[in-house]
C-alpha positions as a Markdown table, in Angstrom:
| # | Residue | x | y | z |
|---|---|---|---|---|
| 1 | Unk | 39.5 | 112.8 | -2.1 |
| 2 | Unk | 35.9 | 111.3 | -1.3 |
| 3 | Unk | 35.2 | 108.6 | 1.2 |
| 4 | Unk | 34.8 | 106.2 | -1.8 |
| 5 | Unk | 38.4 | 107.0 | -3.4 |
| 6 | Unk | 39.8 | 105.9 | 0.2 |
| 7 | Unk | 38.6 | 102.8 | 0.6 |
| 8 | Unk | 39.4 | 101.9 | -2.8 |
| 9 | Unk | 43.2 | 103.3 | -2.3 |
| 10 | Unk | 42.8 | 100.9 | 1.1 |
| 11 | Unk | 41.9 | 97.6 | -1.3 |
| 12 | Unk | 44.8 | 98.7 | -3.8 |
| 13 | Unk | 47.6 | 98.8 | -0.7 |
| 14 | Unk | 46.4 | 95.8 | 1.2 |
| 15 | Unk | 44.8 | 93.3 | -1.2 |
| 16 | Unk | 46.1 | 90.3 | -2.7 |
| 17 | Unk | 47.1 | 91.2 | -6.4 |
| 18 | Unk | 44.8 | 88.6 | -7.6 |
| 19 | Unk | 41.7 | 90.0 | -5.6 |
| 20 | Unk | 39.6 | 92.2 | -7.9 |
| 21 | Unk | 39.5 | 95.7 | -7.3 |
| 22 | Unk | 36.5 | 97.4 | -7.0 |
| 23 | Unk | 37.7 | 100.5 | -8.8 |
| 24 | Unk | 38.3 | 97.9 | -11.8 |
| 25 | Unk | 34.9 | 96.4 | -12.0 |
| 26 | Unk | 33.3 | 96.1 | -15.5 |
| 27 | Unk | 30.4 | 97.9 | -14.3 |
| 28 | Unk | 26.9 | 97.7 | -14.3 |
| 29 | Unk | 23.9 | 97.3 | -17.0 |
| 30 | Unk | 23.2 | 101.2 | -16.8 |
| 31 | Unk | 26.0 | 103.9 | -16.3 |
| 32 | Unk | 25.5 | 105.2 | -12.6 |
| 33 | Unk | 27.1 | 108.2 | -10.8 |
| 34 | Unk | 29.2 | 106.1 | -7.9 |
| 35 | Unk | 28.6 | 106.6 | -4.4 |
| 36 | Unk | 30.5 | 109.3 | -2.5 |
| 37 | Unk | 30.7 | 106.7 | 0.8 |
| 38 | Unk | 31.0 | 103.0 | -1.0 |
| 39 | Unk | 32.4 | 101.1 | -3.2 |
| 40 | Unk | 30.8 | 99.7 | -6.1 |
| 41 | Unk | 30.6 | 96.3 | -4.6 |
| 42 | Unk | 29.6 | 97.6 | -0.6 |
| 43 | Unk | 27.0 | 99.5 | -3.1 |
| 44 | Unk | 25.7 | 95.9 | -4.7 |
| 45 | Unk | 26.0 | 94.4 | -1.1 |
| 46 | Unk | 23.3 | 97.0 | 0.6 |
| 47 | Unk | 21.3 | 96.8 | -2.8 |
| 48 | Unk | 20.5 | 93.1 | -2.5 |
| 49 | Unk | 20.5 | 92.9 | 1.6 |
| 50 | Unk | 17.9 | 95.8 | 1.5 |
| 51 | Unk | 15.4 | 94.3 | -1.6 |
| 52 | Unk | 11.9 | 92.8 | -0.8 |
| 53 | Unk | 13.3 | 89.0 | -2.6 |
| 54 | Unk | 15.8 | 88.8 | 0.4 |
| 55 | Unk | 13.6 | 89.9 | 2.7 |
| 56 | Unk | 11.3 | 86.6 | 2.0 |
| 57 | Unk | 13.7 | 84.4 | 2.0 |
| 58 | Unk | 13.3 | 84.1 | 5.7 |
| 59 | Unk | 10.1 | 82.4 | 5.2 |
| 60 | Unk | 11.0 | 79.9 | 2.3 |
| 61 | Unk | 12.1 | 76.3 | 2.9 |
| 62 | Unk | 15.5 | 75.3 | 3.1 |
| 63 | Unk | 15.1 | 71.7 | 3.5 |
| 64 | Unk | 11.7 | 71.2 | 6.2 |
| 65 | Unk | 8.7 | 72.7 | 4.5 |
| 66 | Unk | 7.5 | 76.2 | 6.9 |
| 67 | Unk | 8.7 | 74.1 | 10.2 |
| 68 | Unk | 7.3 | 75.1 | 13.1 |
| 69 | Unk | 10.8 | 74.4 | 15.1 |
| 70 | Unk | 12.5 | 77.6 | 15.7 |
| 71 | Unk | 15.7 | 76.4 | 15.0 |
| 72 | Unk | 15.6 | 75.1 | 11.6 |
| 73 | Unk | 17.3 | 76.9 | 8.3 |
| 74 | Unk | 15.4 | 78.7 | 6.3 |
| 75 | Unk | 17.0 | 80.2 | 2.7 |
| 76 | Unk | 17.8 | 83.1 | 4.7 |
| 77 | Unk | 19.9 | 81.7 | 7.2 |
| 78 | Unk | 21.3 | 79.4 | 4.7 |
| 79 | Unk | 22.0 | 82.4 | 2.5 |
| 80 | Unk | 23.6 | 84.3 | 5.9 |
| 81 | Unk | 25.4 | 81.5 | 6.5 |
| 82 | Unk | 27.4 | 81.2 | 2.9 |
| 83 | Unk | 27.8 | 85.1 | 3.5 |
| 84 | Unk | 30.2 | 83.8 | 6.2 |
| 85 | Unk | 32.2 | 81.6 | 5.3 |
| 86 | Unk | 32.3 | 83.6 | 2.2 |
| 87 | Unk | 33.8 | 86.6 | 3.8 |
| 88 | Unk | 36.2 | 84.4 | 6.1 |
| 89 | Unk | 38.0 | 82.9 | 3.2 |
| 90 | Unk | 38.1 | 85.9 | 1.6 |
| 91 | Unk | 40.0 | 87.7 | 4.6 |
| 92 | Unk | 42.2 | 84.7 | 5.0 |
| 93 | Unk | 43.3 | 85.0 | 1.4 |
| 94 | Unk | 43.4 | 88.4 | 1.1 |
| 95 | Unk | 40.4 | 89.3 | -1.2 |
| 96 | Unk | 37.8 | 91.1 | -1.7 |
| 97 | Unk | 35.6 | 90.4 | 1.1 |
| 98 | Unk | 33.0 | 93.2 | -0.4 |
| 99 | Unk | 32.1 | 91.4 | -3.7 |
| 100 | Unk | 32.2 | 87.9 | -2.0 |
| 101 | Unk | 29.6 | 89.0 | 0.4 |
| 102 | Unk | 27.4 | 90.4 | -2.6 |
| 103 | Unk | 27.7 | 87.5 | -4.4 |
| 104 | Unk | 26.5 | 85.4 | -1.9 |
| 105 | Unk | 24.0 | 87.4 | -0.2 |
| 106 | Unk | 22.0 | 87.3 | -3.8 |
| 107 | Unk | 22.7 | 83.8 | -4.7 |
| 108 | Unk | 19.6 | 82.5 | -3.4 |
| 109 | Unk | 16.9 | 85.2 | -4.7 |
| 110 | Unk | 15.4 | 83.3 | -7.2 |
| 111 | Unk | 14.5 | 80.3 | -5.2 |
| 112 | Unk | 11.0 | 78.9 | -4.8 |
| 113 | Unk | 8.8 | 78.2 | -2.5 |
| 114 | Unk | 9.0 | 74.6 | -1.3 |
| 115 | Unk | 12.5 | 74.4 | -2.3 |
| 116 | Unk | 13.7 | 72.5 | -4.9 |
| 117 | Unk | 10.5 | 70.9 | -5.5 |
| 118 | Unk | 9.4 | 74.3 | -6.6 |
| 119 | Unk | 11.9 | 74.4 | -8.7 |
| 120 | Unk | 11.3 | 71.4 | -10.0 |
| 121 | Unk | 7.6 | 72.0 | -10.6 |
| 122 | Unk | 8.1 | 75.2 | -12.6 |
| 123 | Unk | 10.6 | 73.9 | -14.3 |
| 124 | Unk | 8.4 | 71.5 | -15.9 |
| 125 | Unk | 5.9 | 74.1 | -16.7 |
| 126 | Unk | 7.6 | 76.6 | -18.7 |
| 127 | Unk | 8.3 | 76.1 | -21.9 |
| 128 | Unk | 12.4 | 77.5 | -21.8 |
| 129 | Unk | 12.9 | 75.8 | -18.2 |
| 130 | Unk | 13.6 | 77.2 | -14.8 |
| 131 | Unk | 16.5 | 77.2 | -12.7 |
| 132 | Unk | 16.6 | 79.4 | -9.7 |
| 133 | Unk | 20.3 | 80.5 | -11.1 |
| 134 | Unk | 18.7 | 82.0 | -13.4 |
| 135 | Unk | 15.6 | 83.3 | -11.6 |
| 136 | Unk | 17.9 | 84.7 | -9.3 |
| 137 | Unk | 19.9 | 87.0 | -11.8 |
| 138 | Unk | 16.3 | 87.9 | -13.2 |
| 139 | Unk | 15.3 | 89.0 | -9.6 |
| 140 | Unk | 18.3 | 91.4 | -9.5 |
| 141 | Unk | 18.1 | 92.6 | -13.6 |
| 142 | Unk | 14.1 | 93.1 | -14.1 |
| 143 | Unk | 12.3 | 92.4 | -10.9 |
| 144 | Unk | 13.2 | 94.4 | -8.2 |
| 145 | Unk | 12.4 | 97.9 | -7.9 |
| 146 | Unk | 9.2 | 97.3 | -10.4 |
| 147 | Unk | 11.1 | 96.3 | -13.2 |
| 148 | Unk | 14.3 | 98.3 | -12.6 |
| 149 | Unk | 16.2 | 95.9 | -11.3 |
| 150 | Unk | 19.0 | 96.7 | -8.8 |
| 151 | Unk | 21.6 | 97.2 | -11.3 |
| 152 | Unk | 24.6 | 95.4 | -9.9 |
| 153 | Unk | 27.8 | 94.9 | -11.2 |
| 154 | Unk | 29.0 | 92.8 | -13.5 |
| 155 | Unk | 31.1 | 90.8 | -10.9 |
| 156 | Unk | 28.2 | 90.2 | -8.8 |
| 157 | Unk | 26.2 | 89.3 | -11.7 |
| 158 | Unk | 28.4 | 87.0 | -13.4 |
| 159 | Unk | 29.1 | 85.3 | -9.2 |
| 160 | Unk | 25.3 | 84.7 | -8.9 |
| 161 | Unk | 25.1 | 83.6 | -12.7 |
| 162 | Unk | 27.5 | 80.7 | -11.6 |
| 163 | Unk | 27.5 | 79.7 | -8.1 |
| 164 | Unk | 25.1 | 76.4 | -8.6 |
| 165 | Unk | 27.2 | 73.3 | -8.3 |
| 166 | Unk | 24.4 | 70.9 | -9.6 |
| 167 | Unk | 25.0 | 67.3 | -8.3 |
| 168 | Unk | 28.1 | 67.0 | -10.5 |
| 169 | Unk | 32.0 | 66.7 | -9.0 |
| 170 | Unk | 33.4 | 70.0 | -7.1 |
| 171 | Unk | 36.6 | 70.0 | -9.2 |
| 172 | Unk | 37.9 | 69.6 | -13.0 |
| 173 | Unk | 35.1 | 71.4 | -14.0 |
| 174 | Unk | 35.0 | 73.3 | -17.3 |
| 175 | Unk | 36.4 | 76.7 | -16.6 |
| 176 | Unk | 33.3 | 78.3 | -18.9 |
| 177 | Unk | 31.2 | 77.4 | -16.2 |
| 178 | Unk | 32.9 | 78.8 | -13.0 |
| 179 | Unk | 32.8 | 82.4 | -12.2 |
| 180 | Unk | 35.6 | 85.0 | -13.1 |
| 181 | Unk | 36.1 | 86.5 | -10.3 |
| 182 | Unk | 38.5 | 84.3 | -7.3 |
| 183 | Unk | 35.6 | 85.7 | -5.1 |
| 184 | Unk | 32.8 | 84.4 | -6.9 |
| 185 | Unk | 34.7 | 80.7 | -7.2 |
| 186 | Unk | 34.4 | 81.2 | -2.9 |
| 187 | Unk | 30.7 | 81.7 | -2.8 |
| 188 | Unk | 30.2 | 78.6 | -5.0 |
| 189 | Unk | 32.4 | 76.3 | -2.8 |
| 190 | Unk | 31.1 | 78.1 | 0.0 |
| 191 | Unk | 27.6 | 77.4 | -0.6 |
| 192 | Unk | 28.1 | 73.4 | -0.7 |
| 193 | Unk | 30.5 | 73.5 | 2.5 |
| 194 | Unk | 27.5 | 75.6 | 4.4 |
| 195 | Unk | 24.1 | 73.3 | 2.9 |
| 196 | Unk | 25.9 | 69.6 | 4.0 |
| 197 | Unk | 26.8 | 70.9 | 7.2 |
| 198 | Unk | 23.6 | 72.6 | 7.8 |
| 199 | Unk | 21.1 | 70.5 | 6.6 |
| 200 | Unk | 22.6 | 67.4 | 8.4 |
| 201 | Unk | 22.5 | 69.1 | 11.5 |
| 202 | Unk | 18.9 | 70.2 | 11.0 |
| 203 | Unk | 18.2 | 66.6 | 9.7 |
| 204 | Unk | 20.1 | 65.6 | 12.8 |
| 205 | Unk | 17.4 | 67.3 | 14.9 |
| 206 | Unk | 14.8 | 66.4 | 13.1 |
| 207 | Unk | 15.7 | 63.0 | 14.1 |
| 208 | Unk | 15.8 | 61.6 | 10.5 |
| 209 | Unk | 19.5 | 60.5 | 11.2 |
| 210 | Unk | 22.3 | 59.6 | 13.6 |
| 211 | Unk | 25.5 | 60.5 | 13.2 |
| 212 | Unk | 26.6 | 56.5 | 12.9 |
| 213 | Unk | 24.8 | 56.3 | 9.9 |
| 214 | Unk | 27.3 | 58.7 | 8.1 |
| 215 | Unk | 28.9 | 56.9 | 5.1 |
| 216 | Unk | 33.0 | 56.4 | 5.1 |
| 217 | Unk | 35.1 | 58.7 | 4.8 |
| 218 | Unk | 32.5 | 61.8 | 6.2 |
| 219 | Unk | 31.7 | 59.6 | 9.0 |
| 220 | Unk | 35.1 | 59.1 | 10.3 |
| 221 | Unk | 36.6 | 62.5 | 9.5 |
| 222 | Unk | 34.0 | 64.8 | 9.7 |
| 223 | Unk | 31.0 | 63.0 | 11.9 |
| 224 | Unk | 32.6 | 63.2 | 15.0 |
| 225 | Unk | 32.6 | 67.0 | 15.4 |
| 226 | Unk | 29.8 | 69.6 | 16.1 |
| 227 | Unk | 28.7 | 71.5 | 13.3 |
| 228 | Unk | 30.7 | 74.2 | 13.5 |
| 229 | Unk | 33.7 | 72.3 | 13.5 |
| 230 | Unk | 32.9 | 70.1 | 10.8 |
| 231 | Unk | 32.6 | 73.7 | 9.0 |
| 232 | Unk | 35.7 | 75.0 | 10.0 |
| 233 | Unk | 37.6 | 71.5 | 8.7 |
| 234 | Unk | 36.4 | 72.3 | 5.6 |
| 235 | Unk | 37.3 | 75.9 | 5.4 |
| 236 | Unk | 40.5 | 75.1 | 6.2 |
| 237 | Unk | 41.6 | 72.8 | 3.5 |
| 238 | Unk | 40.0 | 75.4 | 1.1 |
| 239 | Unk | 41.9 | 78.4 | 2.6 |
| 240 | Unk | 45.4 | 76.5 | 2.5 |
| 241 | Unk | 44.7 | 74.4 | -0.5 |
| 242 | Unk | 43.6 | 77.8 | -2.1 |
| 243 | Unk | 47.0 | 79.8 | -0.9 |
| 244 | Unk | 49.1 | 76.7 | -2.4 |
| 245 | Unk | 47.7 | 76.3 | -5.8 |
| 246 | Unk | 46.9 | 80.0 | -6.7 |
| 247 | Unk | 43.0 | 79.3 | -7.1 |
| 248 | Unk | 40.3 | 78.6 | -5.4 |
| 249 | Unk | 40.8 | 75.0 | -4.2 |
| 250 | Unk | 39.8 | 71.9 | -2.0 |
| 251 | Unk | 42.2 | 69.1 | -1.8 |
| 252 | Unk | 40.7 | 66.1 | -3.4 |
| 253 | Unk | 40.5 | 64.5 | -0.8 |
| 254 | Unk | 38.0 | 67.1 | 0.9 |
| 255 | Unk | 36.1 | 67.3 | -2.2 |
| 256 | Unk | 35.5 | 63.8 | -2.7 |
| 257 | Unk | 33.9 | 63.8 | 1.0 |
| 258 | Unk | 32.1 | 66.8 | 0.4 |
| 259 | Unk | 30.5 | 65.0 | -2.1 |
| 260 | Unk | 29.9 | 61.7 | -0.7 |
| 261 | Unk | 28.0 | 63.6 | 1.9 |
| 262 | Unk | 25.9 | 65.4 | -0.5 |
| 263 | Unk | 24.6 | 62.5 | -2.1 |
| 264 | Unk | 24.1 | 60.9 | 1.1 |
| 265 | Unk | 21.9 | 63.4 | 2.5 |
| 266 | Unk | 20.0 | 63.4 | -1.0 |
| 267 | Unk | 19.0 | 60.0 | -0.4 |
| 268 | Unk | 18.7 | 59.8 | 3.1 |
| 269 | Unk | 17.1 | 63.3 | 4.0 |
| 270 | Unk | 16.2 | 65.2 | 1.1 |
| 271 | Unk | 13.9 | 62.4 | -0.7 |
| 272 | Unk | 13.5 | 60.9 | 2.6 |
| 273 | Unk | 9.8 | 60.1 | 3.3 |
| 274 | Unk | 8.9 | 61.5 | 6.1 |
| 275 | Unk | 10.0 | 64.8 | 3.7 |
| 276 | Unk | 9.3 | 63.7 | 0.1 |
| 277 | Unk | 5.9 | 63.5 | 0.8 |
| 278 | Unk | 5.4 | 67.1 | 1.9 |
| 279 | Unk | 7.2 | 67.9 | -1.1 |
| 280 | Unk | 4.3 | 65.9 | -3.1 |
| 281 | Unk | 1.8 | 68.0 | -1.7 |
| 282 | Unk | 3.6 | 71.2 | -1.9 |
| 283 | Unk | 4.3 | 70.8 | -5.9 |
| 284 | Unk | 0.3 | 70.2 | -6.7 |
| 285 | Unk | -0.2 | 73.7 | -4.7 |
| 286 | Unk | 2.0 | 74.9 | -7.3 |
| 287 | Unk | 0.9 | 73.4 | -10.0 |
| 288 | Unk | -2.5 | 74.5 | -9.6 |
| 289 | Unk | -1.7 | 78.0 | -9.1 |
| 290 | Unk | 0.0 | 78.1 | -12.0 |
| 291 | Unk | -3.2 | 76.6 | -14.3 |
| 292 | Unk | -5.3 | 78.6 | -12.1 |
| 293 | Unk | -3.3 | 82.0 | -13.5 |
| 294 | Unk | -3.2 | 80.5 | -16.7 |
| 295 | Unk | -6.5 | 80.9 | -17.1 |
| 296 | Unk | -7.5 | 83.9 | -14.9 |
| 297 | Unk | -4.8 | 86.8 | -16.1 |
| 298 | Unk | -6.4 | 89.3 | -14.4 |
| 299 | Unk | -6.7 | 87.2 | -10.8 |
| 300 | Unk | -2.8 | 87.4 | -11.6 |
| 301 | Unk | -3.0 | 91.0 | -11.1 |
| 302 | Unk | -5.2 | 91.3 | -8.2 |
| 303 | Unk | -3.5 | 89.3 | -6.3 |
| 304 | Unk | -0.4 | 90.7 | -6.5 |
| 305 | Unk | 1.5 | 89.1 | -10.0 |
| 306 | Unk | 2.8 | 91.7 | -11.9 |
| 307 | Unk | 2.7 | 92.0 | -16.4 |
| 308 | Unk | 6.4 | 93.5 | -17.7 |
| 309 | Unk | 6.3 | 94.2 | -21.5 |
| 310 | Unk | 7.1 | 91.4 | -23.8 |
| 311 | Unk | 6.9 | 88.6 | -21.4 |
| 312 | Unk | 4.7 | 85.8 | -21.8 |
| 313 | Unk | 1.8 | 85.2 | -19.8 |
| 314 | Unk | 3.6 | 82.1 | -18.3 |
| 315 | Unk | 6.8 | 83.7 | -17.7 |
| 316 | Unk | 5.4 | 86.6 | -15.7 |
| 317 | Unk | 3.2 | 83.9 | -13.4 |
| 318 | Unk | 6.4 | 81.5 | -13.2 |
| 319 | Unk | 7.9 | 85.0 | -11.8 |
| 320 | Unk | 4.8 | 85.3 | -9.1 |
| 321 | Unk | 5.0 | 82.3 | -8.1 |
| 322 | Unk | 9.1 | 81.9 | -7.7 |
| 323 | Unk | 8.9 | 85.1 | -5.9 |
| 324 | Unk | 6.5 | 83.6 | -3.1 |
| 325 | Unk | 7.1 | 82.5 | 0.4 |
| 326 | Unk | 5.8 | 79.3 | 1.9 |
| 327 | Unk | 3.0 | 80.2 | 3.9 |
| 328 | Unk | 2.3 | 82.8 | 1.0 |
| 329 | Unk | 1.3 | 80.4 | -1.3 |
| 330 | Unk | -0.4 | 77.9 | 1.2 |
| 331 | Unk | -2.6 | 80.6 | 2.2 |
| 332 | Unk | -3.2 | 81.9 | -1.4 |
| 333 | Unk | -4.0 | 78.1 | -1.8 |
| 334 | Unk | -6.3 | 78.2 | 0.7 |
| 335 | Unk | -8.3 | 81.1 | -0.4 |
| 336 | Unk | -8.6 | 80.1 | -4.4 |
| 337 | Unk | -9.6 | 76.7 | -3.9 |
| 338 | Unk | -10.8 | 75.4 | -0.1 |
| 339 | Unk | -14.3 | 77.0 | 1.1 |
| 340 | Unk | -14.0 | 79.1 | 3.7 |
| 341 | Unk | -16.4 | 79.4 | 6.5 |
| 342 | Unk | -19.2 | 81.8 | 6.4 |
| 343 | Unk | -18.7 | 84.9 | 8.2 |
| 344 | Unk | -22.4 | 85.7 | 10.4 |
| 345 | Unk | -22.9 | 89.5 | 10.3 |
């Protein structure tokens, strides 16, 4: 028996009969001999954590365009961060702690520079839209590995597919748009419990708030605490209101603060002034990159953009541009449009 067939005889013995089994999984877009030493999903996990799009994610903004603060989150240690709680309510439930790590290291792989103001801007440009959901599954399908993709599984696929939340209610949703898997509902709860917590405490530092200013009832239960403990609060309902109810659950009470906070950080950080007004600038860079490639095909090219067969022009500089870090496309600004001084020989 290989490596691979003993781990998967481990998940079968000690996981929760509602976990999903890696030996089970629908598999991927292309039939692939297995590995001798991992699992499918452990396969998927060292796919996506090894791939040039997570690698930049460590220079792309969370929610403080490129700041200069060392301590601020990026969309990597946002994305590390969901891979955490991810994996701790996975243990505590008994499932798979594998594909819930997958899932959530490649949520984030199709975000923008800038943010959601990237997102935003390219979304306005293209003719079919842009989400960085779906940027993100096209990351793993087509654009790694020069047009290979990474060819993941169908679990992790479908878990990345559905993990955005929008800024609609956490519960009652339509079970079409939630993922399959129990895991891949974790990573999308996950995900919210990790960015209010985060980007309040980074908001916190950036002096943009006080804690005072919290709106009832996330100032009174949750304000109080550091943010690791505000964290672990919410983890806890969702563990124990997940091992009462079967699914993946937060007690509504939980949820309803989870959102109140959300929406107050929208208004009071995220289109705060002092922010929304980097954000401004940040979209025309993009904006004029993308007219700029719109007209120049081969600058696309030369400067790194990449033509895959059948796409459109706009599609294929909407994927050069997604696919760019902060300081990336500030310097590639810089160099198409500002004069530079003249080198003396």
């Amino acid at each position: 028996m290989v490596i691979r067939q003993q781990i998967e005889a481990r998940e079968k013995a000690s996981l929760a009969a509602s976990a999903q089994l890696s030996c089970v999984s629908a598999g991927r877009l292309r039939a692939e001999e297995p590995c001798e030493l991992r699992t499918a999903f452990q396969v998927d996990r060292d796919r996506i954590l090894y791939c040039k799009a997570f690698r930049r994610l460590k220079h792309k903004t969370q929610v403080f365009l490129a700041p200069t603060g060392d301590h601020y989150r990026t969309r990597l240690t946002h994305t590390l961060e969901v891979s955490q709680i991810s994996r701790t309510v996975a243990r505590a439930l008994g499932l798979n702690e594998d594909l819930a790590e997958a899932i959530a290291l490649g949520h984030d792989l199709g975000h923008t520079p800038f943010g959601h103001s990237g997102e935003k801007v390219l979304n306005g440009l293209l003719p079919r839209g842009f989400h960085h959901v779906h940027q993100s599954l096209r990351v793993v399908d087509v654009l790694e590995e020069g047009g290979a993709g990474l060819n993941l599984t169908a679990e992790v696929r479908d878990g990345i597919l559905k993990h955005s939340k929008g800024q609609g209610p956490l519960l009652d949703r339509d079970p079409a748009q939630l993922p399959k898997t129990l895991e891949g509902k974790i990573v999308r709860l996950a995900d919210i419990i990790a960015y209010v917590n985060h980007d309040l405490d980074d908001a916190l530092r950036a002096g943009l708030v006080d804690v005072s200013q919290l709106p009832a009832p996330a100032g009174r239960g949750l304000g109080e605490f550091f943010h690791q403990e505000r964290d672990l609060v919410m983890i806890r309902d969702l563990v124990e209101n997940s091992l009462a109810s079967g699914d993946i659950h937060l007690s509504e009470e939980m949820a309803h603060t989870i959102e109140q906070l959300r929406d107050w950080l929208f208004a009071r950080v995220y289109r705060a002034e002092e922010v929304h007004e980097e954000f401004i600038k940040a979209s025309r860079i993009l904006k004029e990159l993308f007219e700029y490639f719109s007209e120049n095909e081969e600058a696309l090219i030369r400067h790194g953009g990449r033509r895959l067969p059948d796409d459109p022009l706009a599609v294929s500089i909407a994927d050069f541009l997604a696919g760019m870090t902060d300081r990336f496309a500030l310097n590639l600004f810089r160099g198409l449009f500002l004069p530079q001084p003249w080198k003396a020989l």
